[in-house]
N, C-alpha and C positions, 0 to 999 in steps of 0.2 A: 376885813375882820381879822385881828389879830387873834389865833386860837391858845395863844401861850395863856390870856388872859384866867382867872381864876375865878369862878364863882362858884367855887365849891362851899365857901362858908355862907351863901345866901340860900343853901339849896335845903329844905327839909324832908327826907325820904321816907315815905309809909312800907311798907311791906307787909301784907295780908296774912297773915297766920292761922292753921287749924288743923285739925285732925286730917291727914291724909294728904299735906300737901307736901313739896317734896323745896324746901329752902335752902336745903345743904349748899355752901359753896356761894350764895347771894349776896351776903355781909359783909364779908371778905374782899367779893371783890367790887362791892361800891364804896371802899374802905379807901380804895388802893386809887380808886378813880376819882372819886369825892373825899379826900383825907378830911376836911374842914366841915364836911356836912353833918348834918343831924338823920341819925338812920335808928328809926322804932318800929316796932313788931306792932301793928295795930288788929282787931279782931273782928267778927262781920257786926257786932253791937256797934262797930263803930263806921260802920259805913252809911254816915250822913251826909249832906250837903255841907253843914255847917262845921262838920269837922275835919272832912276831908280838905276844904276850899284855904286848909292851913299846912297843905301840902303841896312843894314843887310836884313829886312823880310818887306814882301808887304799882308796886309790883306786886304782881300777879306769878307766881312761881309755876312749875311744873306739877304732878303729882305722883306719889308712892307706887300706886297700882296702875293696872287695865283700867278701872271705871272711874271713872273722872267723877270730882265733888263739886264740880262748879255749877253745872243743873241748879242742885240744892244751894247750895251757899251762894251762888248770884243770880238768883230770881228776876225774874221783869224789874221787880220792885227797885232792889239792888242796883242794878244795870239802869235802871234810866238813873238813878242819883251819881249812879259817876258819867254816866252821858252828861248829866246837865251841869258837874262839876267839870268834867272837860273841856264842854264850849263856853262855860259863861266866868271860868274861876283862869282857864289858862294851864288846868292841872297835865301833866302829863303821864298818861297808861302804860307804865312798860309789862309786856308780858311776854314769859316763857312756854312754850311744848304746850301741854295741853288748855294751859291759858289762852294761847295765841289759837288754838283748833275753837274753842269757845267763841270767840270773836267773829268767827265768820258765822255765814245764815247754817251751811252745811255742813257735814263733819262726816268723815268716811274712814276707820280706822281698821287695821290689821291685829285679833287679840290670838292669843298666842297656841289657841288652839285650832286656829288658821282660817275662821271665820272673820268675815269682814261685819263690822259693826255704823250704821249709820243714826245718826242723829241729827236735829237741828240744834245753834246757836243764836248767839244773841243777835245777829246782823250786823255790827257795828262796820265791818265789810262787807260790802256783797260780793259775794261767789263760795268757793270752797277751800275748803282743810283737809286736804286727805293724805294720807298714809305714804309718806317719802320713801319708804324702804321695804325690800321685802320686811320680813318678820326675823328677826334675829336673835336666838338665846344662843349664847356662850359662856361660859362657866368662866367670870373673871378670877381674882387672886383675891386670897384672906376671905374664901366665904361671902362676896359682895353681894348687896342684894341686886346691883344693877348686872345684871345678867342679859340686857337687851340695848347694844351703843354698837355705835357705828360711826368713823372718822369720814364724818362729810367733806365732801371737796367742796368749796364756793367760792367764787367770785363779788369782788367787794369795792362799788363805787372807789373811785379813784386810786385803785389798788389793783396791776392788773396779773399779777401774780396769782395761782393758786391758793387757796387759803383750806387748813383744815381748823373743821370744829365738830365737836361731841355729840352727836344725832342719838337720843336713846327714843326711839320710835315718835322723832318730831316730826311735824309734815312736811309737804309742802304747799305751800300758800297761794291760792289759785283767782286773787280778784279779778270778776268781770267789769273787764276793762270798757265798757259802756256807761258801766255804772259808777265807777272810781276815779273820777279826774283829779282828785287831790290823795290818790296812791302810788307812794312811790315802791318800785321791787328795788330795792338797795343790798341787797345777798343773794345772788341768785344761785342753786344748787346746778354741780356741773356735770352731772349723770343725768340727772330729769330734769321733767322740765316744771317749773314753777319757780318760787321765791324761798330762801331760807329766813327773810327777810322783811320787811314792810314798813313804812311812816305814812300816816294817815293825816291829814289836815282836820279837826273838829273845832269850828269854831278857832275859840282861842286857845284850843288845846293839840295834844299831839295822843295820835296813838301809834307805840312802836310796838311791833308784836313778831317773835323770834322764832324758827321751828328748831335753830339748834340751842345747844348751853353753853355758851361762852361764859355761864359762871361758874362751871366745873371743871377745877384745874385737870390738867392731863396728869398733873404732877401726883392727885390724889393717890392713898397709899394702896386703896381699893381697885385701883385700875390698871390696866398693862402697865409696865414698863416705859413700854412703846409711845407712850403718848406723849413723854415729855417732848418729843423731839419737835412737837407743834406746839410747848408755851409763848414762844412767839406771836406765834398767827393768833391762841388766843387776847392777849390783849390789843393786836393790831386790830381783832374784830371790835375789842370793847372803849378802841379807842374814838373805831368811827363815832358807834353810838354816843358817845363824850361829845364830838365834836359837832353832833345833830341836836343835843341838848343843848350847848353851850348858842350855838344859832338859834333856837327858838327863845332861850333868855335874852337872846340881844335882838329879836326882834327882826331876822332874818327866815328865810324860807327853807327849812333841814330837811322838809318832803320832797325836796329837788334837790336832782341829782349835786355831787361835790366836784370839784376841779381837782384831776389828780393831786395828789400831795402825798408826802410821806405821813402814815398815821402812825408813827410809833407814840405810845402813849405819852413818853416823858415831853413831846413835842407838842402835846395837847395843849 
């Protein structure tokens, strides 16, 4: 497979929109990765089989607060229409932070008054989602509301370098590996132990579900300084996931592991 190849003009991107969800930063950089694509904000009225089955990939973002919106806004009802637009349409799930905690059956979180918070999710993996980090508020620059990030260290399929990326209370990703043979850990966190990471085989479809935000520049004006010194790593991170998208359009296997390579994006 040649990965130079382009199929960023066949690609059309949904992105989930609504009160409480946190997109900043999303646009931008599937702008930068897919220049040729078609990228719209679509809304939960529009979460049908029949409308969805007219999109390559459906992002599922982080959110604003502590209390996650996705309970509400991705009901059974919801969730099985992108389950059955996954396996039967080919669509591909990307989701971030608290999207990807949804995802699994369990969910085990750190809120900021130092209570742990548990809940279940949708299953679409078995096993758990829980709480990567301790609990961290620090008071960033210009008044930001992100107040709780942490520069993850991970490790990244055919990358064997250290890699940082932006942890704002993401987990980490814990499938039972009994239950998951078509799961791959493709980011695995280098302090604990789990996945920053995941590709899920469905059907004809893919679920990639992330515990950090590689679509938050370091460079942001809201965030340390500090961070730029990792814009590298992040698109080295966003080049893998390019490079596991562009494999499931050609009809190869991106749930499995990659053969070292350089990922820089322009190499994509």
């Amino acid at each position: 497979m040649n990965f130079k190849t382009d199929i960023s003009k066949k690609l059309r991107i949904a992105c989930l929109s609504h009160r409480g969800l946190s997109t900043q930063g999303i646009e931008p950089a599937l702008q930068y990765m897919f220049p040729d694509a078609e990228i719209v904000s679509i809304f939960q009225q529009h979460l049908r089989q029949h409308a969805l089955k007219d999109y390559d990939i459906l992002i599922l973002s982080g959110i604003n607060d502590e209390d996650s919106v996705y309970p509400s806004l991705l009901p059974p009802k919801e969730m099985e229409t992108i389950k059955n637009t996954i396996e039967q349409n080919g669509l591909i799930l990307w989701t971030f932070c608290a999207a990807s905690y949804y995802m699994f059956e369990e969910i085990s979180y750190q809120k900021r008054s130092g209570a742990f918070k548990t809940m279940r999710g949708t299953g679409l993996i078995k096993g758990t989602a829980r709480h990567g980090f301790n609990h961290i508020t620090r008071q960033t620059f210009n008044a930001s509301p992100w107040k709780d990030y942490i520069l993850a260290g991970i490790y990244v399929d055919g990358h064997h370098e250290l890699l940082r990326s932006l942890n704002i209370n993401g987990p980490t990703l814990l499938p039972a590996a009994t239950e998951n043979s078509l799961v791959e850990q493709f980011m695995k966190y280098k302090d604990i132990q789990g996945a920053a990471g995941v590709v899920k085989k469905m059907g004809r479809g893919l679920l990639i579900a992330l515990g950090v935000h590689p679509e938050l520049s370091p460079a942001h004006p809201m965030l340390p300084e500090s961070f730029t010194d990792f814009e590298k790593d992040r698109w080295t991170i966003l080049s893998l996931i390019k490079r596991k998208i562009i494999m499931h359009q050609s009809g190869q296997d991106p749930w499995r592991s990659l053969p070292p390579a350089s990922l820089e994006l322009q190499n994509v």
